[in-house]
N, C-alpha and C positions, 0 to 999 in steps of 0.2 A: 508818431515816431516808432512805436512800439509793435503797431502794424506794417511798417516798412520795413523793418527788422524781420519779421517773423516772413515777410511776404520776399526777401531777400533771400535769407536761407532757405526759403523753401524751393525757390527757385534755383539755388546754387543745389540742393540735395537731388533734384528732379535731373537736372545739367548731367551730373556726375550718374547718374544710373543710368541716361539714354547712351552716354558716352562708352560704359562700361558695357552694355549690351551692345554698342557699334563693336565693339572689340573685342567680345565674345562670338556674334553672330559670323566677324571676320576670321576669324579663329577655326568654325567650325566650319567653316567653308573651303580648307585648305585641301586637295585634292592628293596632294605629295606631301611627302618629309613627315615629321614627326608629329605634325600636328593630326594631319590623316591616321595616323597611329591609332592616337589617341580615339578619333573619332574613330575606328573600327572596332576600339575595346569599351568605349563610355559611352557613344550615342546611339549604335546598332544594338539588333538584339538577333541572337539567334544563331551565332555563325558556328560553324560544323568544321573546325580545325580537327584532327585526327591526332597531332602533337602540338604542344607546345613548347618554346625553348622558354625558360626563366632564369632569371638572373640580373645580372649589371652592367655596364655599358660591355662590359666583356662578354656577355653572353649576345649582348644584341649586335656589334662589330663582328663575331666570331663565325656562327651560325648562319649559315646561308640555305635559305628555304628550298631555293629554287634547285641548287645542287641537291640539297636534303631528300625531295619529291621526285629526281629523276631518278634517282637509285635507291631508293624505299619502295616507291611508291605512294607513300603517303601523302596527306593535304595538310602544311602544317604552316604554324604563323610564330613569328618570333617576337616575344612580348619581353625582352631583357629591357630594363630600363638605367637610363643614366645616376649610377650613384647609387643603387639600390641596394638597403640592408636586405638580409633576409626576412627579416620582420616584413616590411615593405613588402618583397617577392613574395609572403604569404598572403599580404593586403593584394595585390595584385591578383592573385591567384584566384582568392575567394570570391573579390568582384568579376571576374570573366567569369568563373563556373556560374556563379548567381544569374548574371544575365546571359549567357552560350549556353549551348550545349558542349558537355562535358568531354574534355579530348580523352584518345584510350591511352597516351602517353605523354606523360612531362619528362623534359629533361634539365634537370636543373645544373645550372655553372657555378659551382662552389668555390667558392676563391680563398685559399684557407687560410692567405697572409693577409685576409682584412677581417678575420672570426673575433677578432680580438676585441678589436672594439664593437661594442653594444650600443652606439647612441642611435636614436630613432629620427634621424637628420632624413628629409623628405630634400635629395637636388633636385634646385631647379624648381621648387616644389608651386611656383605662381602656374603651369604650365598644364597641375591640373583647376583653375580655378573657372574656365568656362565647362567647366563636367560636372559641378557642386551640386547641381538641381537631380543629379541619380544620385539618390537618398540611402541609398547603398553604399555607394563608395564614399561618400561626405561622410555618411557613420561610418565608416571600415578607417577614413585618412584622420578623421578624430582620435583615433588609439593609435597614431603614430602623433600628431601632431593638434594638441588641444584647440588651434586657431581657427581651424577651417570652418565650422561652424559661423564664424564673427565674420572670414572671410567669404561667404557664403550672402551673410545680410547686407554688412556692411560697406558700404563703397569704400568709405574713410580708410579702411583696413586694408583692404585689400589691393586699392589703385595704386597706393604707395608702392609697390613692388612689382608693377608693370609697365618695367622699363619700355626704351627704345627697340629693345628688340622685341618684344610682345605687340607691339605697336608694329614693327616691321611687318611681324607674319602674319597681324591681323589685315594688312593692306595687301599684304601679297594674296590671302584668300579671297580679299572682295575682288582684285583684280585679276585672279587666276594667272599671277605669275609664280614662276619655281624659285627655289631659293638655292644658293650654289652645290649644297650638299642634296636637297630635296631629291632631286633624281636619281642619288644613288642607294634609293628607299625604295625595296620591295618587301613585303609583305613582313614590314616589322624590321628586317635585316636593313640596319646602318652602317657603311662603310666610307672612306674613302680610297684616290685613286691610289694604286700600286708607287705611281712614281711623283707624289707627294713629299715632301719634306718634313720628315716627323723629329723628334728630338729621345736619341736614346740616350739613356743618361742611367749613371750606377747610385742607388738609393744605402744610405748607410744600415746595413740589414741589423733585425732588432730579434729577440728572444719573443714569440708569439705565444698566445694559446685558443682554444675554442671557452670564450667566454659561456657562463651558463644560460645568459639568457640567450646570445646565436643555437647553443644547444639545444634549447628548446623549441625553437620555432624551427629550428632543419625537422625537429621532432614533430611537429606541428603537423610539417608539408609532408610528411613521411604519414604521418595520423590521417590528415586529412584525402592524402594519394588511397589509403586504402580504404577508407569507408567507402570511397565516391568508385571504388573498382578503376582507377587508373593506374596504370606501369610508373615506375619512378624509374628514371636514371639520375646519376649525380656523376658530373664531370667537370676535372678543373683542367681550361684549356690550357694551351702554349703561353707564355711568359717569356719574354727575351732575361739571358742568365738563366733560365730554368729554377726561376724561385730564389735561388744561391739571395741574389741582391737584397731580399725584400724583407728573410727570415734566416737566422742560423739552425734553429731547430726543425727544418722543411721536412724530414724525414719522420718525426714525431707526429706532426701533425698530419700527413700526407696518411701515416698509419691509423691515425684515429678516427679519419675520415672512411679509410678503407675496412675499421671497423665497426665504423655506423651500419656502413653497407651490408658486411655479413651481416650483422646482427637482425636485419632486416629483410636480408636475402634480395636484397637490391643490385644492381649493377653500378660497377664506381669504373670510370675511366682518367686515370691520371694522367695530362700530355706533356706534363710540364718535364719529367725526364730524357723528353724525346726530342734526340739531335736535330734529328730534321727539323723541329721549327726552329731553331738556336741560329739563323740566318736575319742577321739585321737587315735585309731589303724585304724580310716578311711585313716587317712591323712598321707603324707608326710613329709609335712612340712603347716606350718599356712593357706596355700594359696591354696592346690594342697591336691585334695585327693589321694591315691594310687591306685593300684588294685580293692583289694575288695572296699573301698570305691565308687570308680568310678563305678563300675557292680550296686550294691544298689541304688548310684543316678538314673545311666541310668535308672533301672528297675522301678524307681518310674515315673521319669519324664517320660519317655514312657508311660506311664500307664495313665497319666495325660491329655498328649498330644493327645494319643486317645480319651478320653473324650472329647476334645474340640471340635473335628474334627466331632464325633462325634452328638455333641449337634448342631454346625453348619450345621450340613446336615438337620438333622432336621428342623431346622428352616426356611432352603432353598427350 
């Protein structure tokens, strides 16, 4: 009896690992959409980006490469990720420098009406668990999130949180289909289409601030931008309302960000002021521009960024 027990569970433990490798293997096999992402920053090694965007889905919706590179010139790849504290955008950071070569400039999306809260919340966060085996980023996603280790070994731990939809896109890779949004993914840039149906909606605005520990890790990406000889920018894009909705003291804050910058002699670019995006058919939704909207930002902030670049050579 005691032997068909043991020879039961061992057979249900073996079940559960080959199943969990069909759904990794499918995963990492996805060509488009987000999954490809991932496999451009977790399973390649070596890529020769010239910038980086960082940030949160805002940075990754906003940011558009391809605009970016026609009027820079540069080769750059958009790494903003869904949900992402700054903490996070540091973890992030450190594992692409780790395994790439190191870009000559980051531009980071600071969002100042979410500094407030400090919690180390990973969204989404099953989405990195077929990357676990880069020993790097498994120890880097540990100091945000104790589990990934257990989720790492353990099936038990970890199957539980991969849903129907991780099951989707693991299918869609073995079968090299696109997913609805998949194709509107270029090189890290998530969007959708202009004439989508978003929901803008007025959020009851609250009294903010730059919590100490977001402090530290902008200090961190600021610390680690210079030892490693890369340009920082820090930009917070367009917001439908122009912030008003989100925070009453937007002005406070907008100034403390813009004296991080001096104090580091950084570049800060604020857009959230600016009429022109304050056009609800930019947007999606309150937070997230859409298509057209994101094409107008890129093409301004490009435009802007060259000027910097610009005035600095100059002066060099």
């Amino acid at each position: 009896m005691i032997k068909k027990i043991i020879t039961y569970v061992t057979a249900c433990i073996c079940i559960l690992f080959v199943y969990r490798s069909f759904l990794y293997i499918g995963i990492k096999k996805n060509k488009q959409g987000v999954f490809s992402k991932y496999n451009d920053v977790f399973l390649k090694q070596g890529n020769t980006y010239d910038v980086l965007f960082l940030g949160s889905s805002r940075a990754e919706m906003h940011f558009a490469p391809r605009i970016f590179d026609s009027i820079t010139k540069f080769n750059s790849y958009n790494l903003g990720t869904s949900g992402a504290s700054v903490k996070v955008n540091y973890v992030i950071l450190k594992t692409y420098c780790h395994q790439h070569q190191k870009p000559k400039h980051i531009i980071l999306n600071v969002d100042y009406f979410s500094l407030k809260s400090d919690t180390d919340m990973l969204n989404d966060f099953p989405r990195y668990f077929p990357y676990l085996n880069n020993d790097y980023l498994r120890a880097e996603l540990n100091t945000v999130d104790g589990r990934f280790t257990s989720f790492y070994y353990n099936p038990f731990h970890s199957l539980p949180y991969t849903q129907i939809e991780f099951l989707s896109a693991s299918l869609h890779g073995w079968l090299n289909i696109s997913g609805k949004y998949d194709t509107l993914m270029y090189k890290g840039f998530q969007t959708v289409p202009s004439n989508e149906d978003g929901k803008i909606s007025k959020s009851k605005p609250i009294y903010s601030f730059i919590s100490k520990k977001n402090r530290n890790y902008i200090d961190s990406i600021i610390s680690f931008a210079k030892k490693n000889k890369i340009h920082l920018t820090l930009v917070t894009s367009p917001i439908y309302g122009r912030g008003y909705h989100h925070v009453l003291n937007k002005s406070v804050l907008v100034n403390q960000l813009n004296d991080i910058a001096v104090i580091n002699q950084i570049p800060y670019f604020n857009y959230t002021d600016s009429l022109q995006f304050n056009n609800p058919k930019l947007y999606f939704d309150e937070e997230h521009l859409n298509l057209m909207g994101a094409k107008k930002f890129s093409n301004h902030f490009s435009g802007s960024f060259n000027k910097i670049l610009n005035v600095s050579a100059i002066n060099n």
